[in-house]
N, C-alpha and C positions, 0 to 999 in steps of 0.2 A: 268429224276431224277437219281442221280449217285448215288455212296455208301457215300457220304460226305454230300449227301441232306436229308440222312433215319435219323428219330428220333434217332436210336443207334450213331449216328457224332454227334449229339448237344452239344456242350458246357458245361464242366460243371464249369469252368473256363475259363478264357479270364487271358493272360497275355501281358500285353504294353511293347515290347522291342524296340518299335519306337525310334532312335535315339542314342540306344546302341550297342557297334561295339563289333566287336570279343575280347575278349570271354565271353563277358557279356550275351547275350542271350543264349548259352549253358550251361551256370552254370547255369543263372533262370529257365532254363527250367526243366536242370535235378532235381534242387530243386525243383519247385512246383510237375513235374510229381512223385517224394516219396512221396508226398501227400496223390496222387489220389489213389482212389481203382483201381482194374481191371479192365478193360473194359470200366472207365470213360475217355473222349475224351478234352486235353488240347486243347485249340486253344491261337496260338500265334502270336505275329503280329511284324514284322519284317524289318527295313530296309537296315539292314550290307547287303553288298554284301558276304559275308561268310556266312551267317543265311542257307542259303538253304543246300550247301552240307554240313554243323556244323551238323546242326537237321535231316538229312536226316539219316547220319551216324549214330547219336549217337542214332538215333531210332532201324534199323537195329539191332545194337551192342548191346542193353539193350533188345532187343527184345520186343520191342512197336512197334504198326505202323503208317507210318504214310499214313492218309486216304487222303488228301488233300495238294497240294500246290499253291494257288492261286495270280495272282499275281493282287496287286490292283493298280498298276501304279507307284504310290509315295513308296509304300511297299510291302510286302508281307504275307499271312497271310497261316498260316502252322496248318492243325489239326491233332496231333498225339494220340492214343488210346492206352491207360495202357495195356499193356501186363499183363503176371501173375506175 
């Protein structure tokens, strides 16, 4: 069991950017993560080939992180954790 399997990774949101290419899954993302409170864990689901190093960075850079990048074949699915 990893840090992405513990209760504090669970979802508190799911956002669909299946099918959305650069730079549409980093603007939804940074929009829904102004959302979330602190500590709450987006999950995103992803198939641009740009998604990964997009959301990796822009987690880094906002100071979020991201717990997970998993790849499910057809996409990808990325869980980033609200920072302060």
């Amino acid at each position: 069991m990893g840090p992405a399997d513990t209760p504090a990774a669970t979802p508190a949101e799911t956002l669909d950017c299946v099918g959305l290419l650069c730079p549409e899954p980093l603007f939804q993302t940074r929009e829904r993560m102004d959302q979330l409170e602190s500590g709450e864990v987006l999950e995103v689901l992803a198939d641009d080939p740009a998604a990964e190093e997009d959301l990796t960075r822009f987690a880094k850079r906002t100071g979020n992180e991201m717990l997970a990048v998993e790849d499910l074949g057809d996409s990808k699915r990325f869980l980033i954790r609200k920072g302060r």
